[in-house]
KOLRO-342507 format. One record per residue (C-alpha): residue number from 1; residue in one letter; x, y, z. Coordinates in steps of 0.25 Angstrom, whole numbers, padded with zeros to 4 digits. Example, Ala and Ser with C-alpha at 12.3 -4.5 7.8 and 13.67 -1.06 7.14 Angstrom:
    k  r     c1     c2     c3
    1  A   0049  -0018   0031
    2  S   0055  -0004   0029
END
This chain:
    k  r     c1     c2     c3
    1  X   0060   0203  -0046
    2  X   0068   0200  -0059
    3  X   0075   0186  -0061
    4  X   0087   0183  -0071
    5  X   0086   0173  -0082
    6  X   0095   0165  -0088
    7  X   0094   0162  -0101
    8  X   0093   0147  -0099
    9  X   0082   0149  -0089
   10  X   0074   0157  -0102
   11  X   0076   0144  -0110
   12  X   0071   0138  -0099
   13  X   0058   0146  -0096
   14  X   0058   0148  -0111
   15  X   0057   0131  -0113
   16  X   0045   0121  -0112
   17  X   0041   0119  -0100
   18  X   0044   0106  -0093
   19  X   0033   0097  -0090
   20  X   0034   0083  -0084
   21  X   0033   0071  -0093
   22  X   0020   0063  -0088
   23  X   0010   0071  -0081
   24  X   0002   0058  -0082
   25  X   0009   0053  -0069
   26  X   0001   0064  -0061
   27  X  -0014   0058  -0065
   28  X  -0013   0047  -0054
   29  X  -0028   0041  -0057
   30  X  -0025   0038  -0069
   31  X  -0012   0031  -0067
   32  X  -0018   0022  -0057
   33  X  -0023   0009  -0068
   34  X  -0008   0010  -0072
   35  X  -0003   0008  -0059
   36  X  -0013  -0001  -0057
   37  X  -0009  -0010  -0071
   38  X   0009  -0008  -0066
   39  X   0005  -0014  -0053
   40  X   0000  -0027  -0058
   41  X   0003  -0029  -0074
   42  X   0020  -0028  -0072
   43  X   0021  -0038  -0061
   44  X   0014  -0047  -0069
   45  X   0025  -0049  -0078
   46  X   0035  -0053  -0066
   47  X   0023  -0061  -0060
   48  X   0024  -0070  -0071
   49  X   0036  -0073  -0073
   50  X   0039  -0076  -0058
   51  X   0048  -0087  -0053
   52  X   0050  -0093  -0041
   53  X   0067  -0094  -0038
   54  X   0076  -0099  -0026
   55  X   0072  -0087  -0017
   56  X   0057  -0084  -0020
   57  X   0052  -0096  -0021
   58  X   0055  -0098  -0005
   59  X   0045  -0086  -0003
   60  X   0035  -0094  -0011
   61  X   0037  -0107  -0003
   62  X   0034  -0097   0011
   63  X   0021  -0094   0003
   64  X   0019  -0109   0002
   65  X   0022  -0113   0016
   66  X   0011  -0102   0020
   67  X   0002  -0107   0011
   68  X   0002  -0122   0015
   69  X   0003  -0117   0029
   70  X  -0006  -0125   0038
   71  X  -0003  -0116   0051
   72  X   0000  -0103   0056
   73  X   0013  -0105   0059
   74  X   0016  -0110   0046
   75  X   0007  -0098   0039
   76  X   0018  -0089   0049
   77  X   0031  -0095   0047
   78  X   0030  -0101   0034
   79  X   0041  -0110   0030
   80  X   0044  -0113   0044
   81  X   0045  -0127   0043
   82  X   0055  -0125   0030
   83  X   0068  -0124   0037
   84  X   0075  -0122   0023
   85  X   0065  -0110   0021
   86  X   0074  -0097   0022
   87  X   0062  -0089   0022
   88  X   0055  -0093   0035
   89  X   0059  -0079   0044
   90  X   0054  -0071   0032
   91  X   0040  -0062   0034
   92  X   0030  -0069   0029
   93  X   0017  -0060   0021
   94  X   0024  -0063   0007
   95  X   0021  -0078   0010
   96  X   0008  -0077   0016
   97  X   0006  -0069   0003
   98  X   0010  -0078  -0006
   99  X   0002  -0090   0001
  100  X  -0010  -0081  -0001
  101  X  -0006  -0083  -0016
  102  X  -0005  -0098  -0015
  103  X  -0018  -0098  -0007
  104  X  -0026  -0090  -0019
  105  X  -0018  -0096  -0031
  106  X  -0013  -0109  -0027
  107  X   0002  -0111  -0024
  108  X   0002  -0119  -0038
  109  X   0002  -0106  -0045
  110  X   0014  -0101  -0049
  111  X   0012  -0086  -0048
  112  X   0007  -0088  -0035
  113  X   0017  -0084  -0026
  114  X   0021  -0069  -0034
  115  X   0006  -0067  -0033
  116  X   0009  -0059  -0019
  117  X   0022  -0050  -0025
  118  X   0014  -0047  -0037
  119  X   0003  -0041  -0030
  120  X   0011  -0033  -0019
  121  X   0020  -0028  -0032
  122  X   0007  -0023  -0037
  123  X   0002  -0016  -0024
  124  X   0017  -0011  -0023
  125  X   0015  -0005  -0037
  126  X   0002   0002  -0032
  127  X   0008   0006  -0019
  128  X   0020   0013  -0025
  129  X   0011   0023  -0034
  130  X   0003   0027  -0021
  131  X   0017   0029  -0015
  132  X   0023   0037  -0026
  133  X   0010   0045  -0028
  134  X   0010   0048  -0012
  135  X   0025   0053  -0014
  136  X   0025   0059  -0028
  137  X   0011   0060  -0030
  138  X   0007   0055  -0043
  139  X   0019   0059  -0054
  140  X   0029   0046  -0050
  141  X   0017   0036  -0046
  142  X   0016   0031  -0059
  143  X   0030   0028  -0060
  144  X   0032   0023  -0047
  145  X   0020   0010  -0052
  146  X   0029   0009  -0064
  147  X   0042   0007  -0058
  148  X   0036  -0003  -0046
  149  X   0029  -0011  -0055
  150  X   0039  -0014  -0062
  151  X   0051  -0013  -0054
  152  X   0062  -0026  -0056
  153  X   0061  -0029  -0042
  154  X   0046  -0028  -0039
  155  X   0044  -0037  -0052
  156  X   0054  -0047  -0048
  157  X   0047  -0046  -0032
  158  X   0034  -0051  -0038
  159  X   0041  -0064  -0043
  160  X   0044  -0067  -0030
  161  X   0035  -0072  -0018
  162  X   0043  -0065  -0008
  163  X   0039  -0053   0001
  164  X   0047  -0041  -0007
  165  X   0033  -0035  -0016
  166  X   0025  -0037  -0001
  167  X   0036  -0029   0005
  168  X   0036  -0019  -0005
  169  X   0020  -0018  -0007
  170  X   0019  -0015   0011
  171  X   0030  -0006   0011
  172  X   0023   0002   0000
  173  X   0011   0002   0007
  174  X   0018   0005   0021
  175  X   0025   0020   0015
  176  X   0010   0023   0007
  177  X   0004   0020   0020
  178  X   0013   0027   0028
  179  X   0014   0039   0017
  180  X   0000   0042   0021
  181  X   0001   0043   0033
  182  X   0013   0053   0033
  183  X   0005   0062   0023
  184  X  -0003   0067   0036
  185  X   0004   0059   0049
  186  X  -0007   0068   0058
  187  X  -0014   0056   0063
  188  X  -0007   0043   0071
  189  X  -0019   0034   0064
  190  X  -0020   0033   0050
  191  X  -0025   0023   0040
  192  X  -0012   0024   0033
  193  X  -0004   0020   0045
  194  X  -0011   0007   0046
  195  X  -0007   0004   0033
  196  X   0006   0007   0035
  197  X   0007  -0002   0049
  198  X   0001  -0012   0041
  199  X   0009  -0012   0028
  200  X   0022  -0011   0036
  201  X   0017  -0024   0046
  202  X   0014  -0033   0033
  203  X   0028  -0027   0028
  204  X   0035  -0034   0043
  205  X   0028  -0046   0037
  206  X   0032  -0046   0022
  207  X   0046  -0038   0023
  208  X   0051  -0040   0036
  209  X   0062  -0031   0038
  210  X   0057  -0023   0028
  211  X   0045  -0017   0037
  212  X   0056  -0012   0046
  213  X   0063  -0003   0035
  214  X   0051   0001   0030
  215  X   0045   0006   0044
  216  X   0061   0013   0045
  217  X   0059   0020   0033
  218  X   0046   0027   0039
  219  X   0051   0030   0051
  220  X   0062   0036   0044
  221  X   0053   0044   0036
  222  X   0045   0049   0048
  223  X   0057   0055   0055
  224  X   0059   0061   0042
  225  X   0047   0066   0040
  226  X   0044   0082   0037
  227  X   0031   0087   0033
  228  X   0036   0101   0034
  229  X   0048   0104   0028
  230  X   0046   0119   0032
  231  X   0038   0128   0043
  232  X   0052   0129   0054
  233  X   0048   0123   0068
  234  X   0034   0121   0065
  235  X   0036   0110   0052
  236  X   0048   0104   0061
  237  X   0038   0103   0073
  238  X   0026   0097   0063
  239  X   0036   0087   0056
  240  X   0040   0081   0070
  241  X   0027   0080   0073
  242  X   0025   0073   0061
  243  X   0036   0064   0064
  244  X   0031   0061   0077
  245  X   0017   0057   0072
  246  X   0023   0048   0060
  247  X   0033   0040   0069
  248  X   0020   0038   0079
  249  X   0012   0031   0065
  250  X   0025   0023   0062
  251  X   0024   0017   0076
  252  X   0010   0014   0074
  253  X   0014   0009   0061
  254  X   0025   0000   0067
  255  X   0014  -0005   0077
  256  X   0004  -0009   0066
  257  X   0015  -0016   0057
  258  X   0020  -0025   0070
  259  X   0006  -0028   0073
  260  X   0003  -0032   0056
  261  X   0018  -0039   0055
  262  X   0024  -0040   0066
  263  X   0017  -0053   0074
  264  X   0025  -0060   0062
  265  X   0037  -0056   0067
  266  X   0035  -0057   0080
  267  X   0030  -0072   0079
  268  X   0043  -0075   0072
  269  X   0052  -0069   0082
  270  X   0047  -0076   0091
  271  X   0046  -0091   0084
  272  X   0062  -0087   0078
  273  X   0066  -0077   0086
  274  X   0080  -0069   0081
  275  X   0082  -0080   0068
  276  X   0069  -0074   0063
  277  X   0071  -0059   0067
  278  X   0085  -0060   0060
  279  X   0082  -0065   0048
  280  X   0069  -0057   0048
  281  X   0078  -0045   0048
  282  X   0087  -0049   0038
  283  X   0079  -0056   0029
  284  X   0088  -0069   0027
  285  X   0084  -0085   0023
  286  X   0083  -0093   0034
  287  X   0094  -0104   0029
  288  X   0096  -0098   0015
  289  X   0110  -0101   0014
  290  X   0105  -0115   0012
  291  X   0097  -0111  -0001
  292  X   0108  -0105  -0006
  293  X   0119  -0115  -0006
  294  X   0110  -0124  -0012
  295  X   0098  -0117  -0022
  296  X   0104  -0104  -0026
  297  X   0121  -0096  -0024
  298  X   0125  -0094  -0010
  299  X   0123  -0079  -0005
  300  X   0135  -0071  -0009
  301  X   0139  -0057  -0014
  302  X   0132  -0060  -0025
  303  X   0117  -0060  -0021
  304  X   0121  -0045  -0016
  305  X   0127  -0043  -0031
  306  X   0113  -0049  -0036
  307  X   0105  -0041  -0029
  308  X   0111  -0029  -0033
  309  X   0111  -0033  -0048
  310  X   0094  -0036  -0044
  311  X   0093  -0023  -0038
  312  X   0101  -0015  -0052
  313  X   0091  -0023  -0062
  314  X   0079  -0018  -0054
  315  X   0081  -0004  -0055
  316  X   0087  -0003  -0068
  317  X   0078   0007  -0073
  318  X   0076   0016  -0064
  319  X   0090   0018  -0055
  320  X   0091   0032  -0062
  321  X   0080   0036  -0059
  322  X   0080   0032  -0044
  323  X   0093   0039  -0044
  324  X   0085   0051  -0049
  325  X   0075   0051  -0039
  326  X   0083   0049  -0027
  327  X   0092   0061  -0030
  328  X   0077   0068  -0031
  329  X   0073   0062  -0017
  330  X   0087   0067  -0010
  331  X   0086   0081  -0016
  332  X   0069   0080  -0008
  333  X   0075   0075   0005
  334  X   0086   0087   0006
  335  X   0079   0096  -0002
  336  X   0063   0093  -0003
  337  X   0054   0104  -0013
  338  X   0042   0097  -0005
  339  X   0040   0091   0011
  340  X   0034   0078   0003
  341  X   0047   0077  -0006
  342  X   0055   0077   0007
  343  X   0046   0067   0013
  344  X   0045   0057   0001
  345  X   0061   0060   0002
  346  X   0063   0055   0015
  347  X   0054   0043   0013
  348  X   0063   0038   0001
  349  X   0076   0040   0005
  350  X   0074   0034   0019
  351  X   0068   0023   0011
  352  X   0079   0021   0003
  353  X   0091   0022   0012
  354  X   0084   0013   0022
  355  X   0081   0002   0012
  356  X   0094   0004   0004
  357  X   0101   0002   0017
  358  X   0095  -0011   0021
  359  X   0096  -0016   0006
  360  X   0112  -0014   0007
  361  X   0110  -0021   0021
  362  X   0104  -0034   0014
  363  X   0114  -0034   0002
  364  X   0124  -0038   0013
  365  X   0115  -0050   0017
  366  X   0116  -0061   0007
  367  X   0107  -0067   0007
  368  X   0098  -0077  -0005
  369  X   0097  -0066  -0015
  370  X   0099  -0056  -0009
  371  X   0085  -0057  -0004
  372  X   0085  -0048   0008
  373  X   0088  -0037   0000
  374  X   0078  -0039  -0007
  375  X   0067  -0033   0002
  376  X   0076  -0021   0004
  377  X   0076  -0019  -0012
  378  X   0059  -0021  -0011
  379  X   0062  -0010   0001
  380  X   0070  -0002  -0007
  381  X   0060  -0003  -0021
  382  X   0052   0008  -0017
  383  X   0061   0020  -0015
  384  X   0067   0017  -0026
  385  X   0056   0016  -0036
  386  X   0052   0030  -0030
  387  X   0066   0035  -0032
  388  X   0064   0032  -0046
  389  X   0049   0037  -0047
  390  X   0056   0051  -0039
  391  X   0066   0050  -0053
  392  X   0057   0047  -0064
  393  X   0047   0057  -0059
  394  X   0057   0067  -0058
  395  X   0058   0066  -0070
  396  X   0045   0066  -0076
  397  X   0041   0079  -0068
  398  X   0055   0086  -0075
  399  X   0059   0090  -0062
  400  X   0075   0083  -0065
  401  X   0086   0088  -0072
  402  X   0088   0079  -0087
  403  X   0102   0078  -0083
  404  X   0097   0068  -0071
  405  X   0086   0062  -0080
  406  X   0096   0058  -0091
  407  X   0105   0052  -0080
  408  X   0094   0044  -0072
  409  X   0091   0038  -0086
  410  X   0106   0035  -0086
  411  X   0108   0028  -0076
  412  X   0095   0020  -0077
  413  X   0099   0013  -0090
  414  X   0112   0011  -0087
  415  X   0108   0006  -0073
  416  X   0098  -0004  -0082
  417  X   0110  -0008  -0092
  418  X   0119  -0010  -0079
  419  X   0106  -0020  -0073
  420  X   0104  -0025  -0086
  421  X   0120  -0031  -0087
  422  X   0116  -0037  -0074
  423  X   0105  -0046  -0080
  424  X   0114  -0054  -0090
  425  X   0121  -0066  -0085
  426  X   0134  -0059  -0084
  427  X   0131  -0050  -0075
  428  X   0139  -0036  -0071
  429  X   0142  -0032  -0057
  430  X   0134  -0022  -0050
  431  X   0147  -0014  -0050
  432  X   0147  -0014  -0065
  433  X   0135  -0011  -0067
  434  X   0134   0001  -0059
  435  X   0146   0006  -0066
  436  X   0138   0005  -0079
  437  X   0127   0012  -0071
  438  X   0134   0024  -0068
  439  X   0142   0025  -0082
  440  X   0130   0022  -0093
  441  X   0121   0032  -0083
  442  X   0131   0044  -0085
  443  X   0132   0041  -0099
  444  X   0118   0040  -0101
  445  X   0115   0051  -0090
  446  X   0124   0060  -0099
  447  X   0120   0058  -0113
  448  X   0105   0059  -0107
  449  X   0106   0073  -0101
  450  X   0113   0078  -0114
  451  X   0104   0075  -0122
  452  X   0091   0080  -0114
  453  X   0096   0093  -0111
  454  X   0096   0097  -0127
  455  X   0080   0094  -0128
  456  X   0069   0103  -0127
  457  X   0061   0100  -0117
  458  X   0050   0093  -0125
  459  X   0061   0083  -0130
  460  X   0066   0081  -0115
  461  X   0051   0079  -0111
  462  X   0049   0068  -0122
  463  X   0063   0061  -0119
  464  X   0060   0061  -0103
  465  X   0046   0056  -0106
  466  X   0054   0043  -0114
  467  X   0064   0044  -0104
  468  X   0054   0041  -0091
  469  X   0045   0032  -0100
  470  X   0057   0023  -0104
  471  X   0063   0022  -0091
  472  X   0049   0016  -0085
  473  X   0046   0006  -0095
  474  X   0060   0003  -0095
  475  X   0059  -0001  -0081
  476  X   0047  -0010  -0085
  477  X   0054  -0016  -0096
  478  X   0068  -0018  -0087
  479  X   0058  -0022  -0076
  480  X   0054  -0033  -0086
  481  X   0065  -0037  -0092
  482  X   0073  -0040  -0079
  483  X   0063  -0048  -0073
  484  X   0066  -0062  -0068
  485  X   0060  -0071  -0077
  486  X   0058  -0086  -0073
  487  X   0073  -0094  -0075
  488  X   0074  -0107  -0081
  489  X   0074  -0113  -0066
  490  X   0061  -0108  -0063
  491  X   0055  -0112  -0078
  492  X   0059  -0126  -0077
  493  X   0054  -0127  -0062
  494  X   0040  -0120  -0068
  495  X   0039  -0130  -0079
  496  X   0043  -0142  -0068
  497  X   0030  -0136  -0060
  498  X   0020  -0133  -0069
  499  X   0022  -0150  -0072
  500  X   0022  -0154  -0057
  501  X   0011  -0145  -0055
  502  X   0002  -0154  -0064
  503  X   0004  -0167  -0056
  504  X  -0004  -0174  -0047
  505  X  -0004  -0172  -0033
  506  X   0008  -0178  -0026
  507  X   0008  -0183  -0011
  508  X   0023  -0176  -0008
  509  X   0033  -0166  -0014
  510  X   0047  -0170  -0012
  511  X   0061  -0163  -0018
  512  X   0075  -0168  -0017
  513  X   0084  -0157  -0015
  514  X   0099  -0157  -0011
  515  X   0099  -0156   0004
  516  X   0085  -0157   0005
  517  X   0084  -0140   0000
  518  X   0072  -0137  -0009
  519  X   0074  -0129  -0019
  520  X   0063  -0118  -0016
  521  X   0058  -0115  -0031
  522  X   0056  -0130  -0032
  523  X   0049  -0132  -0018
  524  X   0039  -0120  -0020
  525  X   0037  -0127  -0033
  526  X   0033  -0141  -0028
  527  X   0024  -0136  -0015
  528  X   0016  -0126  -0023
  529  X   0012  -0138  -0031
  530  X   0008  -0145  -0020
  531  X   0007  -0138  -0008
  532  X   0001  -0148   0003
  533  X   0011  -0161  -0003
  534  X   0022  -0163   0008
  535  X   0035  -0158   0002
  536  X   0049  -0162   0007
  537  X   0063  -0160   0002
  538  X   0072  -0173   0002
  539  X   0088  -0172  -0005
  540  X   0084  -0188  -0008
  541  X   0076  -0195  -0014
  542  X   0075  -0208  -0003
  543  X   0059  -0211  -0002
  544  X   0059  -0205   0014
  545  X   0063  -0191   0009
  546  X   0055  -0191  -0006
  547  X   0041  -0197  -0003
  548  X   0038  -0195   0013
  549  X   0026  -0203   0017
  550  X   0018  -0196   0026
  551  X   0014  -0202   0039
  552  X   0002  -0211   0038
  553  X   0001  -0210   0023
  554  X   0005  -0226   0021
  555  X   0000  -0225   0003
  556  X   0005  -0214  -0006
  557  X  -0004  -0212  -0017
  558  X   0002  -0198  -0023
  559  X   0016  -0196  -0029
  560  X   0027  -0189  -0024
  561  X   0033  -0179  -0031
  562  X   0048  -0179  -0030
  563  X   0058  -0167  -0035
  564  X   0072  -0170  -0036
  565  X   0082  -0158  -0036
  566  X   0094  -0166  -0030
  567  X   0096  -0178  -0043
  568  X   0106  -0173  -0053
  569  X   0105  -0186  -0061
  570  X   0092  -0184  -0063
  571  X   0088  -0200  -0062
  572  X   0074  -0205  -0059
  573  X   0077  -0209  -0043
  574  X   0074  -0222  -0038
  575  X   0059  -0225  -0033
  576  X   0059  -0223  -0019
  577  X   0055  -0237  -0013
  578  X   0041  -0242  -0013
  579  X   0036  -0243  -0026
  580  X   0039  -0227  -0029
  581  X   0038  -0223  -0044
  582  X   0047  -0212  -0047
  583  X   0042  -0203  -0059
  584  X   0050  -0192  -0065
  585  X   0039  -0180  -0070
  586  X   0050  -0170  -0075
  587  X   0063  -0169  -0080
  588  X   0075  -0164  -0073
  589  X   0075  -0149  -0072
  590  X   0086  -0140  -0069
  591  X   0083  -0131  -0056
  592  X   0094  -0126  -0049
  593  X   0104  -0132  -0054
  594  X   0099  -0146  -0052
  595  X   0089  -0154  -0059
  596  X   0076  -0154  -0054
  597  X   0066  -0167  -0058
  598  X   0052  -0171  -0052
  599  X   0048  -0185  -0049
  600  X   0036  -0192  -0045
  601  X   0035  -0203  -0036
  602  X   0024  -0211  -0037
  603  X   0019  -0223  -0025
  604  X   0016  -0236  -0029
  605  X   0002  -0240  -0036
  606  X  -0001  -0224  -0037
  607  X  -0005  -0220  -0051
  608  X   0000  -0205  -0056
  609  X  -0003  -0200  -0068
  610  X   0008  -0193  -0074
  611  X   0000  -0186  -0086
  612  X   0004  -0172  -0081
  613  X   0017  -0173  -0084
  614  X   0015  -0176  -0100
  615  X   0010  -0161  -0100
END
C-alpha cells in the first residue's frame, strides 16, 4: 500500500525529532528529597511572618478556650460560654489542633497557633505528588509539589489557625485513598477504604459541609465510572458491575466517616437543634454582624468584590495554563486516547463544576470576608492546581500546538499585571481587569506564536525549556511577593506584647471596650499571656467592672492589669477607691483606629517592681 506526501510532511519527517523538555520529571526516586525540602522549606517563609487580624485570631481564641478547658463539655463546645463568639457552631478538629500546639509550646509562643496549618500544608504538599503520580504517573508530580507549596492561598492559609489546610490535607487523603481502591474495586473490604471513611469522618469534623461535597463528588464519579470503554455488552455488563460494587464501598465509607465525625454532629444537634444545623450548613458567625459594626466595615458587595480580587492574585501565574489544561481535560471526557484519561476526566470536571457551584453559592452570602467562601476556594485548590499541572505538562511532553503554548503565556502574565494593578492602594475593578486579561493575553498570545513558529526545533526546545522554567519560579517569586506581611496594627500590638509578656504575674486581666466588645486580636493577646487569670471585658472603668474581687479573697496582693481601648483623651484615670495606684506601662498606641494604653493597678502596701519595663 503506497501513501502520498506532501511536501510539508517531508520537512517534517525530514526535521529533528521532538523530544520532551525534562525527561528528569519521570525518575520519581530521585525527586522525592525535593519534594520532601518544597513541603516544609516555602511555608516557612509565610510561618514567619504570620499575624493574627480581626477574623483569625477568633479561630485562635477557640484553641485557647480548648486548652484552658477544664471539662468535656467545654473541650466539645468550646467557646460556649462566650456569647459574643461567632464561631461556637463551627467543627471543632482545627481547635483541638491548635491546643495540642498550645499544650507542646506554650500558648506564650507566638507561632503557636499556625503550627497546626503549617504542618497539614506540608502533608498536603506530599499528598498532592502521590495524587498526581497516581493520575499522571510521574512526569507532572513534581510540578504539582511545586505549585502547592507555593500556591498564594495555601501560604496565606498557614497564617491563619483556621480549619482551611486540615480541610485540604483530608480531602487529599480521602480521593488518594479512595483512588486505590477504584484501581481494583473487586473486593467490599480494603485497607484503602478505611482510610477513606476515616479521612472523610475527620473532614465532617474539620470542614463541615465540606465532607458532604466531597463524599458528592465520589459518588458522582462512581456512577461515572467505566473501566472498559470498549468490548459491546460485555464491558457495559463489567462496568455496571463495577459501579454496583463501588457505590456498596461509598456506603461503607459513609458509615465509617458517621461513626469517626459524626457523634459531633449529633451531640450538637441535639443540644442546638435547627440554629446549629443552619449555620452548620452555611457556615455563618453566630452574632457577626455585631463585629462588624464595631471592629472592622459592615458586610457589603464589597467583601464579594474582595474576594474575587483575593482569588485573581492567587492564581496570577498559572490562569493560562489551567485554561490549557481544562481544554485537555474536555477533549479526554468526550474523546479519551485511554480508559484512565476518561476516568481522571470525570474525576476533575465533576470536581470542579460541583465546587465552582457552591463557591458562586457562598459569594451571595456576605458574610465577614467573605469567609464561607473561603472553604469552597480550599475545595476548589485542587482541581485547579491539576488543571495547571494537566497544561504545564502538556507542554513539557510536546504534545500542544505553540500557537496555544504562546497564548497560555499570554494570558498568564497579563492575568499577573491585571492581579498586580489590584495590589496598590488605588485598586481596579475586577471588570477592568479582566478586560486587560483578555486584551494584553491576545497581544502577547499573538506576537508569541509568530515568533516560535519561525525556530527550528532545537531553538523552540531551549525557548520552551525557559518558557516553563520561568513561569514556576515566577510563581514562587509572585507567590512571595504577594504575601501578607504583618501591618503596622499587628507590629505595634507585637511590640506592646513582647513588653507585657515580661511582667510579673498579675491577679486579673481587664479591657475596657466600647459596649463591652473585645477586640479579638487584643483578647487573644492578653489570655495567651496569662491563661489561668480571670479575664472580663468592662466599657468603664468604675472599680466593680475593672478589678473584680473574687469571693472569699478579702487581700489583693498581685496587680491588676487593665487595658483601655475606649479613652480618646488618653489621661491617667482616677485611682479606683481604696488606696489603688494606677501605673501607666506604655504609651498610647493606635489599633483600630483607637488608642490602645495599658495600665497597672497596684493594691495598697504591695510592692511591684517595675524594672521590666526599662528594657
Amino acid at each position: 500500500m503506497s501513501t502520498n506526501l506532501s511536501d510539508k510532511d517531508l520537512v517534517r519527517l525530514s526535521g529533528e525529532p521532538v523530544g520532551e523538555l525534562f525527561p528528569l520529571l519521570h525518575r520519581s526516586h530521585a525527586l522525592v528529597p525535593l519534594v520532601a525540602v518544597l513541603a516544609f522549606v516555602p511555608g516557612i517563609i509565610a510561618l514567619t511572618n504570620a499575624s493574627l487580624d480581626t477574623a483569625t485570631s477568633l479561630w485562635a481564641l477557640r484553641g485557647l478556650d480548648c486548652y484552658v478547658a477544664d471539662s468535656f463539655d467545654s473541650w466539645l463546645e468550646p467557646g460556649q460560654g462566650a456569647d459574643e463568639s461567632p464561631l461556637k457552631y463551627h467543627p471543632p478538629l482545627a481547635s483541638w489542633l491548635v491546643a495540642g500546639s498550645f499544650h507542646l509550646f506554650g500558648p506564650h509562643f507566638t507561632y503557636a497557633p499556625f503550627v497546626p496549618s503549617y504542618l497539614m500544608s506540608a502533608f498536603s504538599v506530599l499528598l498532592m505528588y502521590r495524587l498526581v503520580k497516581r493520575l499522571m504517573h510521574t512526569s507532572g508530580a513534581l510540578i504539582a509539589a511545586v505549585l502547592t507549596c507555593c500556591h498564594g492561598q495555601v501560604l496565606s492559609s498557614i497564617q491563619s489557625p483556621g480549619p482551611e489546610m486540615t480541610e485540604l490535607c483530608l480531602i487529599l487523603a480521602t480521593v488518594n485513598c479512595f483512588l486505590s481502591y477504584a484501581e481494583s474495586p473487586r473486593r467490599l473490604w480494603q485497607w484503602s477504604l478505611l482510610g477513606c471513611g476515616l479521612s472523610l469522618g475527620l473532614l465532617v469534623m474539620a470542614g463541615g459541609p465540606v465532607a458532604l461535597a466531597m463524599g458528592a463528588v465520589l459518588v458522582l464519579y462512581s456512577l461515572l465510572y467505566r473501566q472498559r470503554q470498549r468490548g459491546g455488552p460485555l464491558a457495559t455488563s463489567y462496568n455496571r458491575q463495577v459501579s454496583r460494587m463501588m457505590l456498596k464501598a461509598l456506603v461503607l465509607i459513609t458509615l465509617l466517616a458517621a461513626i469517626v465525625g459524626g457523634w459531633w454532629f449529633g451531640l450538637m444537634f441535639a443540644r442546638h437543634g435547627k440554629e446549629f444545623v443552619v449555620t452548620w450548613l452555611a457556615g455563618d458567625w453566630v452574632g457577626g454582624q455585631r463585629f462588624c459594626t464595631l471592629l472592622m466595615s459592615a458586610a457589603d458587595d464589597t467583601q464579594v468584590m474582595r474576594v474575587l480580587q483575593d482569588w485573581m492574585i492567587w492564581h496570577g501565574t498559572v490562569i493560562g495554563w489551567q485554561i490549557l489544561g481544562f481544554v485537555r481535560i474536555a477533549k479526554n471526557w468526550l474523546a479519551p486516547e485511554t480508559e484512565s484519561d476518561g476516568r481522571n476526566a470525570r474525576l476533575l470536571l465533576v470536581w470542579f463544576f460541583v465546587g465552582a457551584g457552591l463557591w458562586l453559592a457562598a459569594l451571595g452570602n456576605p458574610v465577614l470576608y467573605g469567609r464561607p467562601s473561603l472553604r469552597w476556594q480550599i475545595f476548589m485548590i485542587t482541581p485547579g492546581i491539576l488543571f495547571a499541572t494537566i497544561g504545564l505538562n502538556e507542554v513539557i511532553e510536546r504534545r500542544v500546538a505553540l500557537r496555544y503554548v504562546a497564548i497560555a503565556m499570554g494570558i498568564s502574565l497579563a492575568w499577573m499585571l491585571a492581579a498586580g494593578l489590584l495590589l496598590v492602594p488605588h485598586r481596579v475593578s475586577p471588570l477592568t481587569a479582566a478586560a486587560l486579561v483578555l486584551y494584553f493575553g491576545g497581544v502577547f498570545g499573538f506576537a508569541g506564536w509568530q515568533y516560535l513558529r519561525t525556530w527550528k526545533e532545537r531553538h523552540r526546545r531551549r525557548l520552551l525549556q525557559v518558557i516553563t522554567l520561568g513561569m514556576l519560579c515566577g510563581h514562587v517569586i509572585w507567590s512571595e511577593v504577594t504575601l501578607k506581611v504583618p501591618g503596622s496594627d499587628a507590629q505595634r500590638m507585637a511590640h506592646l506584647r513582647s513588653k507585657l509578656a515580661s511582667a510579673e504575674q498579675v491577679a486579673g486581666v481587664t479591657l475596657v471596650a466600647p459596649e463591652a466588645i473585645a477586640p479579638p486580636q487584643v483578647k487573644f493577646m492578653l489570655r495567651s499571656l496569662w491563661p489561668h487569670a480571670p479575664f472580663t471585658v468592662s466599657n468603664s472603668w468604675p472599680q466593680s467592672q475593672v478589678v473584680p474581687i473574687p469571693r472569699g479573697q478579702e487581700m489583693i496582693t498581685e496587680p491588676y492589669l487593665v487595658l483601655d481601648w475606649s479613652r480618646r483623651d488618653l489621661a491617667i484615670p482616677p485611682a479606683p477607691a481604696g488606696g489603688w495606684q494606677v501605673k501607666r506601662l506604655s504609651e498610647p498606641i493606635r489599633f483600630l483606629g483607637r488608642k490602645l494604653s495599658a495600665n497597672l493597678l497596684i493594691p495598697q502596701g504591695v510592692q511591684v517592681s517595675l524594672g521590666w519595663l526599662e528594657e
